[in-house]
C-alpha positions in Angstrom: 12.6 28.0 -25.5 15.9 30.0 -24.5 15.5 32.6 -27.4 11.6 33.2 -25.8 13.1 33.5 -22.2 15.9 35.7 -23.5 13.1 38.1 -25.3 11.1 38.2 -21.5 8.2 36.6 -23.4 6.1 34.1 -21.5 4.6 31.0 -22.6 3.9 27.7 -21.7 5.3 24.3 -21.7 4.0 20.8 -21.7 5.3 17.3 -21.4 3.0 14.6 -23.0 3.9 11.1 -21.6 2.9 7.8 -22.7 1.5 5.6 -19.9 3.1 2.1 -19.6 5.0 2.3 -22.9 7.6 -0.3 -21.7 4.8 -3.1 -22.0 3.5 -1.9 -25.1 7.6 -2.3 -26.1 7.8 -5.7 -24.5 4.9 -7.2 -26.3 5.8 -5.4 -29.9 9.0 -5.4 -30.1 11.0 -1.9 -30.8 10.4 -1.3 -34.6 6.8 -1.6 -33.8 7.2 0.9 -30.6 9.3 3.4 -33.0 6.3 2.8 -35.3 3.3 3.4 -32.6 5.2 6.9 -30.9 5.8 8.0 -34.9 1.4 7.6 -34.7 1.0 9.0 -31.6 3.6 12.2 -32.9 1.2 13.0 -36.1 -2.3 12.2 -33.8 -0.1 15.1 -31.2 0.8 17.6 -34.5 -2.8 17.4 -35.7 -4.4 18.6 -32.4 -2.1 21.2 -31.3 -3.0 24.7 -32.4 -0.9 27.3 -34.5 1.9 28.8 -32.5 3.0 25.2 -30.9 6.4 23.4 -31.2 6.0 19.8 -30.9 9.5 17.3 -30.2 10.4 14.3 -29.0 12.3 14.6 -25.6 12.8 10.9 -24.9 11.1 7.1 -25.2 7.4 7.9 -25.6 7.7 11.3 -24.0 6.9 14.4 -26.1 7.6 18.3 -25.1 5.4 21.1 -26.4 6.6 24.8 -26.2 3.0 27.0 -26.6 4.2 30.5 -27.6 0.4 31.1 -28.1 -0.8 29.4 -24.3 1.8 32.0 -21.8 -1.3 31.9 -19.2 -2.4 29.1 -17.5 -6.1 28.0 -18.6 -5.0 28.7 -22.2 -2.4 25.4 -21.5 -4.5 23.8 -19.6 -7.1 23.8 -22.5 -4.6 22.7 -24.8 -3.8 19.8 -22.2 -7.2 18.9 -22.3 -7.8 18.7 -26.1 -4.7 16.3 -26.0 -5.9 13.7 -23.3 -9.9 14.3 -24.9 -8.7 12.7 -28.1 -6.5 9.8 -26.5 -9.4 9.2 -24.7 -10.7 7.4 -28.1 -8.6 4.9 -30.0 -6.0 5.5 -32.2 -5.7 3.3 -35.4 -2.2 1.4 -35.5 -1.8 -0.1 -38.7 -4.2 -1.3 -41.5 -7.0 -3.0 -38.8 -5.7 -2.2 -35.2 -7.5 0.2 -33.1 -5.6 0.8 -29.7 -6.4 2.8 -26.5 -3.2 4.9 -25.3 -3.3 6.5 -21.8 -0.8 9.7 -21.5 0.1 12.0 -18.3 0.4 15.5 -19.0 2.5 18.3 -17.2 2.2 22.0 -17.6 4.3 24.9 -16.7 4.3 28.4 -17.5 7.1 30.9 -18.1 8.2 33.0 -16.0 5.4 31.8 -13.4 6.3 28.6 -12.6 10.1 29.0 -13.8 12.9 31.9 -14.0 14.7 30.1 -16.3 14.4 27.4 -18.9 16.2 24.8 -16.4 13.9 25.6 -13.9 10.8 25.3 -15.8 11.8 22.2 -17.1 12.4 20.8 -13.7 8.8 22.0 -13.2 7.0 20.9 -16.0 8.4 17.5 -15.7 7.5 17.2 -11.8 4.0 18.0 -13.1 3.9 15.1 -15.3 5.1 12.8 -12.1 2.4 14.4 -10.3 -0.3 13.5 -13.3 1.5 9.7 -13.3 1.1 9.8 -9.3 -2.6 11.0 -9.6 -2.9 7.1 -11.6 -2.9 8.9 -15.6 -4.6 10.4 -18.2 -4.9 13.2 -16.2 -3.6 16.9 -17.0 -1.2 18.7 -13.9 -0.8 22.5 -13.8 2.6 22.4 -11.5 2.0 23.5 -7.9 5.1 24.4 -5.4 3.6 21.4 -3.5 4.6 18.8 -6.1 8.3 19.9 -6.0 8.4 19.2 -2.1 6.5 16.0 -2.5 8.9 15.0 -4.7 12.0 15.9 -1.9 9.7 13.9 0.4 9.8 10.6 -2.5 13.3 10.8 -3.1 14.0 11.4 1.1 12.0 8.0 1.4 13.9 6.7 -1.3 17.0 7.3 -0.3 16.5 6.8 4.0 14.7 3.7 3.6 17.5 1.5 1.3 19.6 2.3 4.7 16.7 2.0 7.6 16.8 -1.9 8.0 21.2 -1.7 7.7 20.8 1.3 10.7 18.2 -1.3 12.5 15.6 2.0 12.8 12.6 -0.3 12.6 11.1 -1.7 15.5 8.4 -4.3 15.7 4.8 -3.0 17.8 2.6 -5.5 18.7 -1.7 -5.2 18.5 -3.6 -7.4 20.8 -6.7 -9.6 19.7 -9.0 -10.2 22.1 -12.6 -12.5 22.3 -15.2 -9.5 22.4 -17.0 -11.4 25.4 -14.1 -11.1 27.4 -11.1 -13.4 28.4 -7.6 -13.0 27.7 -5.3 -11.7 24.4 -5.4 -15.1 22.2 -3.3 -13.6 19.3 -1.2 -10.2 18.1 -1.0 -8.4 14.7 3.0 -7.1 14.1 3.0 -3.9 13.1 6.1 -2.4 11.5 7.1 1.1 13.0 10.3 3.3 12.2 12.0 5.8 14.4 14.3 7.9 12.3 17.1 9.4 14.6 16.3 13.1 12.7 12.7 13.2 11.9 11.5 10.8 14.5 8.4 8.5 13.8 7.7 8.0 10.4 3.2 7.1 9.7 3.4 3.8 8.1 1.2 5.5 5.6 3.9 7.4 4.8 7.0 4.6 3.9 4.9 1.4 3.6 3.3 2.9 0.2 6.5 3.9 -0.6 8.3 0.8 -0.1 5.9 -1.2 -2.1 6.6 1.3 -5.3 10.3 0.7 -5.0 10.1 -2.8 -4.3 12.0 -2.0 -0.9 8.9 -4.1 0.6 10.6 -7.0 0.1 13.5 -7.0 2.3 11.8 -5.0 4.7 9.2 -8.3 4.5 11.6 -10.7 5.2 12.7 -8.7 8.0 9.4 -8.2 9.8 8.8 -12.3 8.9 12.1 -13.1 11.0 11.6 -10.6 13.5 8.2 -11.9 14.5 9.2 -15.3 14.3 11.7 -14.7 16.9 9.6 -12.7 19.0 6.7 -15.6 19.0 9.5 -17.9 20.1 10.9 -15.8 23.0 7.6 -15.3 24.1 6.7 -19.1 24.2 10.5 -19.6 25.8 8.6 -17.2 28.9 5.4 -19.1 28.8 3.1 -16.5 27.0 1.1 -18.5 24.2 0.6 -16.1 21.4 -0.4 -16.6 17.8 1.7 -13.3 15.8 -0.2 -12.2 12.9 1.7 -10.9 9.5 0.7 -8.3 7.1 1.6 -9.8 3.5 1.3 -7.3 0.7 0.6 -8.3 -3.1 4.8 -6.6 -4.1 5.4 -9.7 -1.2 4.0 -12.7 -3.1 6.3 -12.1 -6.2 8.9 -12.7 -3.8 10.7 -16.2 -4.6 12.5 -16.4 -1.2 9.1 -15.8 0.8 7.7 -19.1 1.0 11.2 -20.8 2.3 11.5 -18.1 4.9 7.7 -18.2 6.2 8.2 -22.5 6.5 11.6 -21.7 8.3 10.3 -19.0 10.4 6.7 -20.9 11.4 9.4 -23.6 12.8 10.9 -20.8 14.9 7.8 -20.0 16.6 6.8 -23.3 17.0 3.3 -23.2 14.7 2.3 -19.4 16.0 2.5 -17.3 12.9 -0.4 -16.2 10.7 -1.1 -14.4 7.8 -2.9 -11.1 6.6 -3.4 -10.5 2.8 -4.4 -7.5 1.6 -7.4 -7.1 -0.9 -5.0 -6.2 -3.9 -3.2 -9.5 -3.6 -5.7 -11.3 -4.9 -7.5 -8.7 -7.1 -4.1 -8.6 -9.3 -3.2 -12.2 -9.5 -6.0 -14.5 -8.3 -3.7 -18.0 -8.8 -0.7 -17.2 -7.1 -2.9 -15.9 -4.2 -4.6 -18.8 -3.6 -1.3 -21.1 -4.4 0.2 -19.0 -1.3 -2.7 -19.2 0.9 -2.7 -23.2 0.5 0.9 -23.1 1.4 0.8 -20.6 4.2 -2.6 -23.7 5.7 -0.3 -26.2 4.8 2.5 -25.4 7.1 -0.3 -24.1 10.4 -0.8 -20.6 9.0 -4.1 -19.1 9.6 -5.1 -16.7 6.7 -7.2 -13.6 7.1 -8.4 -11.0 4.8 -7.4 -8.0 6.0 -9.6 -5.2 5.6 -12.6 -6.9 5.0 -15.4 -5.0 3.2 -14.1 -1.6 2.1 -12.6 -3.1 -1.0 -13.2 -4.0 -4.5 -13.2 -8.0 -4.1 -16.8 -9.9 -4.6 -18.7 -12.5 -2.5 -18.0 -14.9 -5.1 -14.3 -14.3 -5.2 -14.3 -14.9 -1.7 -16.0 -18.0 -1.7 -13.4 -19.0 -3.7 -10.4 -18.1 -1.2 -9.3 -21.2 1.2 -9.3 -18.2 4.2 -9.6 -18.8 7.7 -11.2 -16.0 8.7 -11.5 -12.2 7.8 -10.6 -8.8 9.6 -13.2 -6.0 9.7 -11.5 -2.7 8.7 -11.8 0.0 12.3 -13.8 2.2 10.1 -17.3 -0.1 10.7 -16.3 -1.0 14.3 -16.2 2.5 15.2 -19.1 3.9 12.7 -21.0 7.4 14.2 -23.7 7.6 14.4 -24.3 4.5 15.4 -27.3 4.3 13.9 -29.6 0.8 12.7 -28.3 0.9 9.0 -25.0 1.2 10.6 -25.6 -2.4 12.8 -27.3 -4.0 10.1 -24.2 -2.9 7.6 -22.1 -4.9 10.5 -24.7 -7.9 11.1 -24.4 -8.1 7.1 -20.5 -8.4 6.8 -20.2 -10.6 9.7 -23.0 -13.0 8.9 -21.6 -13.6 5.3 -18.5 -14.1 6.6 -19.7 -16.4 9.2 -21.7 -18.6 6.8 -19.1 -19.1 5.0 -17.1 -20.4 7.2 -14.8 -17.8 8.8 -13.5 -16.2 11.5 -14.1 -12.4 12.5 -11.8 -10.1 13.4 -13.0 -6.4 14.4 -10.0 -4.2 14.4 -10.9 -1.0 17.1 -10.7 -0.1 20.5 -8.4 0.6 23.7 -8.3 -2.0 26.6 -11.1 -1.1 29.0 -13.2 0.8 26.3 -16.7 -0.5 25.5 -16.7 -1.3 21.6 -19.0 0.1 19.4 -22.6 -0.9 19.8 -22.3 -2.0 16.2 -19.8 -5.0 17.4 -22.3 -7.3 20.0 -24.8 -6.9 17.2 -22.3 -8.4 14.8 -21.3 -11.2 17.5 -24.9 -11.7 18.1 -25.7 -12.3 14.6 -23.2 -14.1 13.9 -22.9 -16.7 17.4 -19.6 -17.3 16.7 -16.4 -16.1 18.0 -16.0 -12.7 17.0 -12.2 -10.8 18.1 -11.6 -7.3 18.6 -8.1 -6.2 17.9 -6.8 -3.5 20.1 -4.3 -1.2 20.6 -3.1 -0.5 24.1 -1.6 2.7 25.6 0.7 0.5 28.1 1.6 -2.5 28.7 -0.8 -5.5 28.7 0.0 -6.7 32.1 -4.3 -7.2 32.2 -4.6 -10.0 30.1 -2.0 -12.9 29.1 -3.0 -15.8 27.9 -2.6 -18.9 30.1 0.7 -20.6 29.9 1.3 -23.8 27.7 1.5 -26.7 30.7 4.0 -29.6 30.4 6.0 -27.8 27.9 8.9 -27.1 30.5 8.0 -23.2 29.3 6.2 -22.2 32.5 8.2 -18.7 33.3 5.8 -16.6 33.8 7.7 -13.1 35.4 8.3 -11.2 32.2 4.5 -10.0 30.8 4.1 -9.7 27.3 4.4 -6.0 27.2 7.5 -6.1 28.3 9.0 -8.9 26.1 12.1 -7.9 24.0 13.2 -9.7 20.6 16.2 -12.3 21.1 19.5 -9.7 20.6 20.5 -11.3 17.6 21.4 -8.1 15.7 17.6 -7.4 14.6 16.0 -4.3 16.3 13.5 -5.2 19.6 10.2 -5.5 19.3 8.0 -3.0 21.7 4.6 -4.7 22.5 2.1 -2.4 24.3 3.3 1.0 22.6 1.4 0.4 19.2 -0.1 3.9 17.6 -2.5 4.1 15.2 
């Protein structure tokens, strides 16, 4: 590769990686692995055209140097011929046909490189950017990928230190009855306010965090946070129920179920949960096992999302749920059109026959919902909530406070409520963005 860059001739590079090759190591064994990427090297020598250099760079990770592809369809082509033939099974051993997923990243010299090093950085953020995209796909490397990649490692990096630097704050959504009355419950919403880039989208770290596994302790932070919050909000007289997102990274957490039974003490029976689809989806056992635990100690469970994923009916019949949360995309749906109500009466009506609450996430305090949302109540006859998210604070519509519970203060409104200062950042009710 240097002697070509030395001569000024261009050509391409590509890095051939092996999806999920730890696992097939883990169930093998390592002679049988050594074994599989010696097949997968002769299946790779076979296919690639006269002029190529094939080598192993490291584990089940290949580098091809394409004297004969210097522009960029020709590599691409050659990319494609590679993941059209892992695309059918490859036989390993005397009976064993196996399907093999593989990421490909392509570079080409001097385009997308000066130098060797260079190019090799590139051709190698490619191949992320293939893994990123979910696999077996080809990448051509884009400037974009490289700064994508700063962002990752920025995430990386800021968000091991976020919780230590207490830069995460706690915002508060309101739920209330779509027929009017006051806010019976509140979803926490995690938000982080970095001192140089200011607010960070939770679409931008939560992902993030789940990939690293950082989800955890920010998890059990949230958990304790909320609990505390619930609890100096009952110490004021303001009867809340605090609703927490619970992601499926969360579940394989052995220290979770202690801290939700210790925290649902704190609050005094207030918290609930929200599970995401893909908890579930992924492992169908421990999610109901953690939903029968979360009942068990006065948890109400919800579905978060409800509709817009890939779970069945039947697999929700199956869920010991309380209730289920509309995603803000069919509350708001435009046009609002009759196949757009009777999408809503559908959703809520299932839901409602079997047996479960409705939450329709949407709205600003004093807006009308969407015209799709009394059709869904009216279907339905049945309490049907419409989360909100308020500009200001919500000095409009407390709930009544609990009587004969000696908690009857009643001159701090829940907008303004602070978490105890016991070291964790305050929460900020009434400032929630979407």
């Amino acid at each position: 590769m240097r002697t070509l860059a030395h001569r000024g001739a261009g050509f391409g590079a590509l890095v051939v990686n092996v999806d999920d090759f730890h696992r097939l190591n883990n169930t093998w064994g390592h002679d049988k692995g050594d074994e599989l990427i010696q097949v997968i090297a002769h299946e790779l020598r076979f296919l690639l055209p006269d002029g190529c250099l094939l080598s192993r760079t490291v584990g089940a990770e290949f580098g091809v140097i394409a004297e004969v592809a210097a522009d960029a369809d020709r590599l691409l082509q050659i990319g494609r011929e590679i993941l059209e033939r892992f695309r059918s099974p490859i036989r390993f051993g005397p009976t064993d046909d196996l399907y093999l997923s593989v990421s490909i990243g392509a570079a080409c010299f001097p385009e997308h490189g000066s130098d060797v090093d260079q190019l090799l950085q590139n051709v190698h953020t490619a191949v992320r950017a293939a893994k990123d995209a979910g696999g077996q796909t080809v990448c051509l490397y884009e400037p974009r990928m490289r700064r994508a990649m700063q962002d990752q490692h920025w995430l990386d990096q800021n968000l091991r230190c976020a919780l230590e630097r207490r830069q995460f704050t706690l915002h508060f959504q309101p739920k209330v009855p779509l027929n009017g009355g006051p806010i019976v419950a509140v979803e926490a919403l995690i938000r982080w306010r970095h001192p140089e880039r200011g607010d960070i989208a939770p679409n931008e770290f939560i992902p993030r965090a789940e990939r690293t596994g950082l989800i955890v302790p920010i998890g059990r932070w949230v958990v304790a946070t909320a609990a505390q919050q619930a609890a100096h909000w009952l110490a004021q007289g303001i009867d809340l129920r605090v609703a927490l997102n619970i992601s499926a990274r969360q579940l394989v957490d052995l220290e979770l179920p202690a801290l939700l039974a210790q925290s649902q003490i704190t609050a005094d029976g207030r918290l609930d949960i929200e599970l995401t689809e893909s908890s579930f989806i992924e492992d169908e056992t421990r999610a109901i096992e953690f939903i029968e635990a979360c009942r068990a100690i006065g948890m109400r469970v919800y579905l978060d999302d409800f509709g817009t994923g890939y779970s069945s009916l039947a697999q929700l019949a199956r869920l010991p749920l309380n209730g289920v949360k509309l995603d803000q995309s069919f509350i708001s749906l435009q046009p609002q059109t009759e196949k757009n109500r009777t999408l809503i009466r559908a959703l809520t009506t299932v839901a409602l026959q079997f047996g479960l609450k409705v939450v329709g996430e949407g709205g600003r305090p004093g807006s009308r919902p969407s015209s799709c949302a009394p059709a869904a109540y009216r279907a339905g006859r049945a309490g049907f909530t419409r989360a909100q998210c308020p500009r200001m604070s919500w000095r409009h519509g407390l709930p009544p406070m609990r009587r004969g519970s000696g908690r009857e203060r009643r001159d701090t409104p829940a907008g303004d409520a602070r978490a105890p200062s016991d070291g964790a950042a305050p929460a900020e009710p009434g400032s929630c963005r979407e």
